[in-house]
Backbone bond lengths (Angstrom), bond angles and torsions (degrees), N, CA, C in turn:
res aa  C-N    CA-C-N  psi(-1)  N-CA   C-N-CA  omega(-1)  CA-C   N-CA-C  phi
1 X - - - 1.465 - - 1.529 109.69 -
2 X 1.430 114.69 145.19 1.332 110.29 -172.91 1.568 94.03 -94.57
3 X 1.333 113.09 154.15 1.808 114.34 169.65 1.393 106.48 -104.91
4 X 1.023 113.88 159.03 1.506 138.70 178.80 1.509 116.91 -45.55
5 X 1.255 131.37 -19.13 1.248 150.47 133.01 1.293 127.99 -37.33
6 X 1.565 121.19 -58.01 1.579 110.56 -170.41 1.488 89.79 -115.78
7 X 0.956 115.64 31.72 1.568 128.61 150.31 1.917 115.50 -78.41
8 X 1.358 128.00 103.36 1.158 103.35 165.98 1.076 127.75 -123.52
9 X 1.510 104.58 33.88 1.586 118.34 157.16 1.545 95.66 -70.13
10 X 1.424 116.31 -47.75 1.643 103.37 -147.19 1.398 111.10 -85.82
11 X 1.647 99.75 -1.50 1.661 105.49 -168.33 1.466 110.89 -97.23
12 X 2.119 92.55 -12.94 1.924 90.95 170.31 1.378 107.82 -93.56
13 X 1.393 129.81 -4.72 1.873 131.29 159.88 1.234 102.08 -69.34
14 X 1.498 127.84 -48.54 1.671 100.65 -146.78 1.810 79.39 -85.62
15 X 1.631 137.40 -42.86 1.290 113.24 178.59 1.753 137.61 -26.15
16 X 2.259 88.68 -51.67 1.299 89.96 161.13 1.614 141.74 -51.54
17 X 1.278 91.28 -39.11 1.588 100.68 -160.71 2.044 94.99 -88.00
18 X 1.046 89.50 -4.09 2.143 90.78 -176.17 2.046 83.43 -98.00
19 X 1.424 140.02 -31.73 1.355 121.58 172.36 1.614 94.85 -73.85
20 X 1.275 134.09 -42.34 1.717 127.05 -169.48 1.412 96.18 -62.00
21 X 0.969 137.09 -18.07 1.537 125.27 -168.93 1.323 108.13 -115.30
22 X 1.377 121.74 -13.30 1.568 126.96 174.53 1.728 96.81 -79.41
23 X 0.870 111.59 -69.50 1.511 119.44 165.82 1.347 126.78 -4.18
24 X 1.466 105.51 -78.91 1.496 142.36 171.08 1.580 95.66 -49.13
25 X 0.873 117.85 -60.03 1.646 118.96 -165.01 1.637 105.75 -59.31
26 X 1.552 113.47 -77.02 1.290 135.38 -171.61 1.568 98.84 -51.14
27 X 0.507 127.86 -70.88 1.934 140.99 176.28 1.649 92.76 6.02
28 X 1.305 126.33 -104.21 1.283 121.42 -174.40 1.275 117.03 -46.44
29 X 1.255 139.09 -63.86 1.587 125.27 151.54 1.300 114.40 6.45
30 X 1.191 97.19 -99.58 1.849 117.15 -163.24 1.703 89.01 -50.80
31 X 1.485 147.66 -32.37 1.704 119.84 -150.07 1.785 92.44 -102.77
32 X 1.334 113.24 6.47 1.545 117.94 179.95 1.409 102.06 -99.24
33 X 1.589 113.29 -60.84 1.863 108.45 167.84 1.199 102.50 -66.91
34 X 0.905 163.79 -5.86 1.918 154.25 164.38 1.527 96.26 -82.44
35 X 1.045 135.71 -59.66 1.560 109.01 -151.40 1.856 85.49 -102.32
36 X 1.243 117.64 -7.12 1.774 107.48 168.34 1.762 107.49 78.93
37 X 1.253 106.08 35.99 1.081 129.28 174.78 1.312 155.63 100.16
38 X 1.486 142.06 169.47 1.551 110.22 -110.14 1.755 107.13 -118.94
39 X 1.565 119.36 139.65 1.217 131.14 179.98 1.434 116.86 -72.83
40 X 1.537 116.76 -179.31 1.289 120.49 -177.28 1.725 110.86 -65.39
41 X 1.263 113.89 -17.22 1.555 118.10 -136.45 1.582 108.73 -161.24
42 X 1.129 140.23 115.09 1.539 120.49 178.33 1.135 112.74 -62.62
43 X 1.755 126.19 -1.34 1.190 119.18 167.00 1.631 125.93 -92.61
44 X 1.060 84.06 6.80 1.864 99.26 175.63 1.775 112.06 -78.16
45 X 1.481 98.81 -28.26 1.753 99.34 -159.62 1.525 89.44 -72.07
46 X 1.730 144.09 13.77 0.910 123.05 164.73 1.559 113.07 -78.63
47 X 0.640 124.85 5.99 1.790 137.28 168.34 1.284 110.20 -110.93
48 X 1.620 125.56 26.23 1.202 112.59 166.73 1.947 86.77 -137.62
49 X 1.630 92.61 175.59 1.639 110.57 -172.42 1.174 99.96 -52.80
50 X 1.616 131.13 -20.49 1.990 115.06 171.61 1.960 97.85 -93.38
51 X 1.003 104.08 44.25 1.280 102.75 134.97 1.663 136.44 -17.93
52 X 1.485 73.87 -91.10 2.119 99.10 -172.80 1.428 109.95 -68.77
53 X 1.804 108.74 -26.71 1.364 88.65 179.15 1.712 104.73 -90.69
54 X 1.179 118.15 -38.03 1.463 95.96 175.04 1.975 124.47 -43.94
55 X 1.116 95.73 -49.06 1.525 97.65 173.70 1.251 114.02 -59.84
56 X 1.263 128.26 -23.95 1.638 132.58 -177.18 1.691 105.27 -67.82
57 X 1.636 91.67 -56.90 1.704 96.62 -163.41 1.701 93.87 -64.83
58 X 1.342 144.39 -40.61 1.461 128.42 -164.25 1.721 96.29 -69.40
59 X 1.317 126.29 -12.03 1.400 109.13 -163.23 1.326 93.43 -87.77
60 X 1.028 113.91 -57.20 1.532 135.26 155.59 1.570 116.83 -5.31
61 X 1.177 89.68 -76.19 1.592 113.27 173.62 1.830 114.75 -49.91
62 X 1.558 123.51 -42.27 1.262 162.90 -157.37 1.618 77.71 -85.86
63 X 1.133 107.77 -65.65 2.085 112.41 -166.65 1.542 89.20 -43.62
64 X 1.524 108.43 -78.16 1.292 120.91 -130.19 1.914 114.27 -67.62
65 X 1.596 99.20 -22.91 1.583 132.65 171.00 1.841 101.41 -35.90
66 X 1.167 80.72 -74.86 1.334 125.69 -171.50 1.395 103.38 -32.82
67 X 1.734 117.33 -72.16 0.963 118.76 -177.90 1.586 120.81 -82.35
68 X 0.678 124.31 41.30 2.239 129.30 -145.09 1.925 67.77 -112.32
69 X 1.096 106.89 114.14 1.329 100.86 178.04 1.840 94.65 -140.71
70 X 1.435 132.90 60.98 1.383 159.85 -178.33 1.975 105.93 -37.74
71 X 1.330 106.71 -43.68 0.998 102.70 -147.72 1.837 122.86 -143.51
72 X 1.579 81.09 15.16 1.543 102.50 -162.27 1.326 144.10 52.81
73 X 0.817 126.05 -125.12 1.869 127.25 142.10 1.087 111.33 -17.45
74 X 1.231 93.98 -74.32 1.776 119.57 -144.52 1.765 111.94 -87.54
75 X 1.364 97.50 7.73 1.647 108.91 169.74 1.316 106.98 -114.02
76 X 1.388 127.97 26.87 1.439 118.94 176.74 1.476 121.67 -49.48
77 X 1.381 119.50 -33.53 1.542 117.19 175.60 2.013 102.07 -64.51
78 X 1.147 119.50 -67.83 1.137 99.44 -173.77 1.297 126.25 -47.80
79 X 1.892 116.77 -40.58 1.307 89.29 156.00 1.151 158.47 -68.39
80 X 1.192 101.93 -23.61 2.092 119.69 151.50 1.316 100.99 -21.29
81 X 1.509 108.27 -88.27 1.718 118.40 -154.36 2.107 103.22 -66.98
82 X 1.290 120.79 -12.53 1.514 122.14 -178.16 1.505 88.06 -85.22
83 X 1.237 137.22 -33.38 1.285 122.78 -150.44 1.685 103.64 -103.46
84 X 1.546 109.59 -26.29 1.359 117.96 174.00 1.758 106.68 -73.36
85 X 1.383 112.97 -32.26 1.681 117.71 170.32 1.861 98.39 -73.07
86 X 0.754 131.36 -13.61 1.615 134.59 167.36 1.419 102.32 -63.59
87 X 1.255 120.77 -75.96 1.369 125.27 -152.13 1.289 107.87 -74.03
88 X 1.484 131.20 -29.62 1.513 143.29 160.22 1.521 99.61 -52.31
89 X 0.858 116.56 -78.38 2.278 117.61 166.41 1.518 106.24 -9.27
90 X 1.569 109.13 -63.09 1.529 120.58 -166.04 1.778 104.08 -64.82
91 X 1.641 105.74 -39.84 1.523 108.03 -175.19 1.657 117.70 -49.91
92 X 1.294 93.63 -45.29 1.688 110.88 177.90 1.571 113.90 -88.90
93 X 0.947 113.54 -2.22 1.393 110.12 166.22 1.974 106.10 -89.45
94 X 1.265 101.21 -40.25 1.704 109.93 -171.90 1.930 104.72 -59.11
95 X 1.645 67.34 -60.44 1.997 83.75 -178.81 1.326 121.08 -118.21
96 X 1.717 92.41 112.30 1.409 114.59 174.11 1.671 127.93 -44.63
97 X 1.055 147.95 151.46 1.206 134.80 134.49 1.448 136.87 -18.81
98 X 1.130 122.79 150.01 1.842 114.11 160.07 1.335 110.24 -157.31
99 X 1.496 88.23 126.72 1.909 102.79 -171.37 1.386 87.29 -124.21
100 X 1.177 105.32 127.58 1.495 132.88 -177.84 1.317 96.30 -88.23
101 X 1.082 140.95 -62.36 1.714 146.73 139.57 1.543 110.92 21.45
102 X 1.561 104.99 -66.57 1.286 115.77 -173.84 1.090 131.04 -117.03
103 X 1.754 102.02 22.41 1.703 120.78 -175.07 1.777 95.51 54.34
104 X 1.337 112.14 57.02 1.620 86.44 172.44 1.370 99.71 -130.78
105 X 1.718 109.36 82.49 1.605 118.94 -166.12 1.996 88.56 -110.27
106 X 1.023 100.38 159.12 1.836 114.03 -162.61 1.688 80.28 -104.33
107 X 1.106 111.79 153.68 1.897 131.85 -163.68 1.462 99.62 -87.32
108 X 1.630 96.03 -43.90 1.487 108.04 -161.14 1.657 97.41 -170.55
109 X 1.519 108.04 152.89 1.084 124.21 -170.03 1.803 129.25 -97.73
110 X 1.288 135.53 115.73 1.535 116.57 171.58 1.854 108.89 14.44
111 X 1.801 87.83 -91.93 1.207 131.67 169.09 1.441 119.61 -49.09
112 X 1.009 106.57 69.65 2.233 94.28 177.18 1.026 117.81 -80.63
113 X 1.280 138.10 -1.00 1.519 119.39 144.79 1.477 121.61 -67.91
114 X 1.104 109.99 27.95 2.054 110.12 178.58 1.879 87.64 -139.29
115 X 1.349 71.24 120.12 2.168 97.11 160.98 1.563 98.67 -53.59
116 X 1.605 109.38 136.82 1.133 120.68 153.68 1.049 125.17 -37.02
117 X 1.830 131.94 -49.18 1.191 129.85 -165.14 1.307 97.98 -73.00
118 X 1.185 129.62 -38.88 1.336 106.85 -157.96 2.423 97.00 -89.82
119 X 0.724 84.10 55.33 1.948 86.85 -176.87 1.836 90.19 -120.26
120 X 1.257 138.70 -25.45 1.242 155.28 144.95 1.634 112.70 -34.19
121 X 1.330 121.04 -61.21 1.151 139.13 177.66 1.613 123.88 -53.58
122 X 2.015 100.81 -48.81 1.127 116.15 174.79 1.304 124.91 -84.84
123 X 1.383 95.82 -17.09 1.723 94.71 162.98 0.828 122.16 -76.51
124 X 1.501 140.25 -29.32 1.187 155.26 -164.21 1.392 96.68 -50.36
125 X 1.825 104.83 -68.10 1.423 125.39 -156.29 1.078 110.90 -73.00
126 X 1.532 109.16 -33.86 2.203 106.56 163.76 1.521 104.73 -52.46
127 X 1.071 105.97 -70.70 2.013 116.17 175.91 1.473 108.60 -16.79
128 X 1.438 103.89 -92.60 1.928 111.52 166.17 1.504 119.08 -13.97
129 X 1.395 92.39 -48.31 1.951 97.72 -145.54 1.422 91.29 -92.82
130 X 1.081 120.28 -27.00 1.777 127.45 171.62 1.825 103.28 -57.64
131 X 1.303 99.21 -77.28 2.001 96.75 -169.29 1.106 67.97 -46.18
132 X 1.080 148.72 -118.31 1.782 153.05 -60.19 1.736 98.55 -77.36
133 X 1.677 106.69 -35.72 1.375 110.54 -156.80 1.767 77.69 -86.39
134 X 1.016 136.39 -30.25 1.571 133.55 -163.84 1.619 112.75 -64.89
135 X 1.681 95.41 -34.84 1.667 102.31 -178.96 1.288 112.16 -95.08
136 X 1.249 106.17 -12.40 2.300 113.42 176.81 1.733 89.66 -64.38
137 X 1.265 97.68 -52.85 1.716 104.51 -163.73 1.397 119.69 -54.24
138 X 1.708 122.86 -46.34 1.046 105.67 149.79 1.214 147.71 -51.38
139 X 1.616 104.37 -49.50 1.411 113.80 -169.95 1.396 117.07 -68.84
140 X 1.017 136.62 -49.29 1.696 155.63 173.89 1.547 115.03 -93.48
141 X 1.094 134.61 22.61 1.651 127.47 -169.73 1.388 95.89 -161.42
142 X 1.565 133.70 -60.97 1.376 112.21 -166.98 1.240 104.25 -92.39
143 X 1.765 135.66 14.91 1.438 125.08 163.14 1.817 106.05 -99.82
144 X 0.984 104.10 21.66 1.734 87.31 -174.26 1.669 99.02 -94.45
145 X 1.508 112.77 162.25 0.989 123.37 166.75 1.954 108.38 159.64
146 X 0.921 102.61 -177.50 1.710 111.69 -162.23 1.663 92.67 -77.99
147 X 1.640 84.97 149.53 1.769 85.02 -178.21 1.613 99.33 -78.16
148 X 1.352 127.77 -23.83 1.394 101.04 179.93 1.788 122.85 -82.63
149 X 1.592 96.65 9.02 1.217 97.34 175.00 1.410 121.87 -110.35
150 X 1.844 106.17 36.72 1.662 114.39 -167.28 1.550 101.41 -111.64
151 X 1.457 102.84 54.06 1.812 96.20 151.50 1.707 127.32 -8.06
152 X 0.928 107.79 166.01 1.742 126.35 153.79 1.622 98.96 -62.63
153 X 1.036 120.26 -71.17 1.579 139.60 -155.35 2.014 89.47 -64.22
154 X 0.897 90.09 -42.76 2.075 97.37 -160.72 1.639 94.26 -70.79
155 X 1.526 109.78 -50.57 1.757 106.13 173.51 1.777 119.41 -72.85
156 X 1.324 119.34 -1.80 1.383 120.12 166.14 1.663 88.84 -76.88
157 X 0.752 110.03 -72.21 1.818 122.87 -174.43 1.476 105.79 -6.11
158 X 1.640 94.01 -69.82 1.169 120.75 -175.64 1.341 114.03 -39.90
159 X 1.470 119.23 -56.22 1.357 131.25 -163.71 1.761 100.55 -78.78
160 X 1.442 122.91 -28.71 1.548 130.10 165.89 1.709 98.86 -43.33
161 X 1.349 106.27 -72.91 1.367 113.11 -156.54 1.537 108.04 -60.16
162 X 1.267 120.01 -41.91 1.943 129.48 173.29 1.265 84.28 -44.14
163 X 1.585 125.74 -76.46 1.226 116.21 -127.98 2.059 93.21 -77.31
164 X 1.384 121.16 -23.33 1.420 106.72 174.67 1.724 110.38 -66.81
165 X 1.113 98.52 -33.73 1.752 103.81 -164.26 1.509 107.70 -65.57
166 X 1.658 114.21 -23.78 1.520 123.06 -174.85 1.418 95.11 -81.18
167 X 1.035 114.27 -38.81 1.624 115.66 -166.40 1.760 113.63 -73.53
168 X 1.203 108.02 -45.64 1.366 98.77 158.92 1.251 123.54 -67.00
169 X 1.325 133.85 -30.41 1.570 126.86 149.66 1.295 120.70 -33.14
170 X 1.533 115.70 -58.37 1.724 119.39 175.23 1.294 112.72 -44.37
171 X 1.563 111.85 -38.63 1.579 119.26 -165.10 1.309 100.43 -80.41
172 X 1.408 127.74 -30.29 1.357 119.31 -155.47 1.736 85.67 -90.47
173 X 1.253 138.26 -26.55 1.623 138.62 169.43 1.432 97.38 -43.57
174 X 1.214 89.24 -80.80 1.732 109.47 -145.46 1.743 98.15 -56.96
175 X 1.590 126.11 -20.36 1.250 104.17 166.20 1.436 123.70 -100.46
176 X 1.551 108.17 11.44 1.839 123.20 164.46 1.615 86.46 -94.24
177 X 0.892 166.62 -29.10 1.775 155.20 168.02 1.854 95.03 -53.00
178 X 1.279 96.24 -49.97 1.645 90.39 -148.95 1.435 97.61 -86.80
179 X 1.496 136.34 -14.76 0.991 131.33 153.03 1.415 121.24 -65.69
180 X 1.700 118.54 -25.78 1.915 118.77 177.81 1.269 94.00 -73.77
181 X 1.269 131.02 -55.83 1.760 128.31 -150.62 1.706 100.64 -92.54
182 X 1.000 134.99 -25.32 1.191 128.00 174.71 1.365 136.01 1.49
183 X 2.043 90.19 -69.11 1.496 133.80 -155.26 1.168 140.78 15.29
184 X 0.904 175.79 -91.80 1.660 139.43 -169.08 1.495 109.02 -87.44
185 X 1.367 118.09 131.37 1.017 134.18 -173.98 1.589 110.01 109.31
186 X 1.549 113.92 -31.68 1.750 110.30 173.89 2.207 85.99 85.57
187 X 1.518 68.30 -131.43 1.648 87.43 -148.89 1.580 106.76 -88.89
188 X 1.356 104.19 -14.55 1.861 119.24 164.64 1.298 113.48 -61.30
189 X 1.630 130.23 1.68 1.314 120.27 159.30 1.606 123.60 -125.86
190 X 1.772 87.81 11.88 1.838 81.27 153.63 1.664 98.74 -171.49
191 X 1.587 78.14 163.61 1.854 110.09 -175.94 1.415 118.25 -41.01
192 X 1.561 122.80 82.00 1.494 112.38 161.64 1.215 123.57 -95.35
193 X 1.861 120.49 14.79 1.333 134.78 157.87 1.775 106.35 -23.19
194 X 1.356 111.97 -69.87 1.950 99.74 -163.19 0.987 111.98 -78.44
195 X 1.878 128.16 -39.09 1.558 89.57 163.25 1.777 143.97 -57.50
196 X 1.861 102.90 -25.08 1.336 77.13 159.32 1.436 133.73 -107.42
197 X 1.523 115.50 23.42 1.469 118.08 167.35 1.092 100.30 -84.16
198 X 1.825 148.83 -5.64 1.200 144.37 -165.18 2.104 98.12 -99.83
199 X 1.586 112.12 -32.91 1.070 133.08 -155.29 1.612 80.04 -69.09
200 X 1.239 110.42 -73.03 1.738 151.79 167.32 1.786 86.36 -5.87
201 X 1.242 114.50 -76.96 1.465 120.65 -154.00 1.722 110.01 -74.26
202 X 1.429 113.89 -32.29 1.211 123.62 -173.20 1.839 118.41 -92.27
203 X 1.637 90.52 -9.27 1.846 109.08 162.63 1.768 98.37 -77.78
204 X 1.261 113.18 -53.07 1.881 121.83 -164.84 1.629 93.04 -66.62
205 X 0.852 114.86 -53.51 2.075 132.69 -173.82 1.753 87.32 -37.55
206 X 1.433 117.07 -89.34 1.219 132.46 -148.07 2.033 99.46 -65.72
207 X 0.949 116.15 -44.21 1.821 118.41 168.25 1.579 111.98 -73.22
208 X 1.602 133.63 10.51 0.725 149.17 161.29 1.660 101.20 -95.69
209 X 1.154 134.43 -69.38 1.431 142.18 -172.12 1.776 94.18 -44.26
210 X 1.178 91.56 -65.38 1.680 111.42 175.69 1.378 120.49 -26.53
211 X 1.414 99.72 -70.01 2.071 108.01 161.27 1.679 122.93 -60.71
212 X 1.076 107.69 -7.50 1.576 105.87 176.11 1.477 115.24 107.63
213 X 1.580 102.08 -15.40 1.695 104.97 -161.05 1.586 106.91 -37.71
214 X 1.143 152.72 -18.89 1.189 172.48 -133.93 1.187 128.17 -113.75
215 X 1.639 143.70 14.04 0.887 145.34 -122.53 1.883 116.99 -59.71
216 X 1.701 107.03 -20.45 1.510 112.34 178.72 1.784 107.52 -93.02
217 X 1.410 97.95 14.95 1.670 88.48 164.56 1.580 107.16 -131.61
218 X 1.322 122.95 2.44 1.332 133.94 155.23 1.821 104.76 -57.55
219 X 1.868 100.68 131.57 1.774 112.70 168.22 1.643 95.04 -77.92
220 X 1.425 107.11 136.86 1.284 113.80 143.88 0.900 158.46 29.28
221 X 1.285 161.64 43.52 1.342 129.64 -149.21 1.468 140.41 -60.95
C-alpha cells in the first residue's frame, strides 16, 4: 500500500486545499491591516490601497477552484460545485461593487461593453453564489466518506466542517435580513463586513482541516 506520503497526487490536494484555506482565512485580516481600517463590506476595500491584493487573491482563489480536481473522474460533483465557486470568484473580481453611500462607483469596467449599473447586479450574484457554494462544500462534500472509514478523528472532522458550513449559512441570513430591512439605499447604509469576514474565515478554517493543516485531527497512517 502506498501511504499518504509518497503519494504526490495527495500531497498536491492537501497543498491546494492548505493555500484555499490560507487564503480564505487571511483575506479579511490582511485588507483591515492594509488599508488601516475597516469598510462596510470586504467588497468595498476595492476602493482602498488593498486594491490589487483583493483582486489578486479572488483570481487566485478563481485559479485554484478551478483546478481542485480531489478525486478524478469519479469526483465530478466536487468538481462541479469547486468550479462553479471559481466562476463566482471571477464575477467579483470583474465587477466591482457600488455604494452610492460612499461614492464608491468604478470609472470604468474590465469589460466596457457592460454599463456600470449593472456591475452591482453581477456582483451580487458572484457574492451569493460564492458563500452558498462555500457552505454546500462543507456541509455535503467534505463530510462524505465510507462508514468504515469514520474514525474518531474523521467524525470530529465531520462535526468541524457542519459546524463551519452552518455558520456560513447564518452569515449568508443575517446579511439577506440586513439587505431586506435595510431600505433605501440596501446594504450601502450598513456594515455587512463581519458576517462576511466571519463567512471568509470559516470557508479558509474548514479547507484547512481538509488539507491536513492540523496534524491532531489527521487519522493515522
Amino acid at each position: 500500500m502506498i501511504s499518504k506520503k509518497e503519494d504526490p497526487l495527495l500531497i498536491s490536494q492537501d497543498t491546494l486545499r492548505i493555500l484555499i484555506g490560507v487564503l480564505g482565512v487571511t483575506l479579511p485580516v490582511l485588507l483591515v491591516l492594509g488599508a488601516w481600517g475597516f469598510q462596510t463590506s470586504i467588497s468595498d476595500y476595492y476602493y482602498t490601497n488593498m486594491r490589487d491584493y483583493f483582486e489578486g487573491v479572488l483570481f487566485f482563489l478563481a485559479v485554484f477552484l478551478v483546478a481542485y480536481r480531489p478525486y478524478g473522474d469519479d469526483g465530478w460533483a466536487d468538481s462541479l460545485i469547486t468550479s462553479l465557486a471559481g466562476g463566482f470568484s471571477l464575477l467579483l473580481a470583474f465587477f466591482p461593487t457600488v455604494n452610492h453611500f460612499l461614492n464608491h462607483i468604478p470609472e470604468s469596467l474590465v469589460l466596457k461593453f457592460i454599463p456600470v449599473e449593472w456591475s452591482i447586479n453581477f456582483h451580487n450574484v458572484g457574492s451569493a453564489g460564492l458563500f452558498l457554494c462555500f457552505a454546500v462544500m462543507s456541509l455535503f462534500y467534505f463530510t462524505r466518506g465510507k462508514q468504515a472509514q469514520r474514525t474518531p478523528r474523521k467524525v470530529l472532522r465531520n462535526g468541524i466542517y457542519i459546524a463551519c458550513g452552518l455558520g456560513i449559512g447564518v452569515c449568508i441570513g443575517v446579511i439577506g435580513v440586513f439587505a431586506a430591512t435595510a431600505g433605501p439605499g440596501g446594504t450601502e447604509r450598513l456594515s455587512i463586513f463581519w458576517p462576511e469576514a466571519i463567512a471568509l474565515v470559516l470557508f479558509g478554517f474548514s479547507w484547512l482541516v481538509k488539507g491536513g493543516a492540523f496534524p491532531f485531527l489527521n487519522d493515522k497512517a
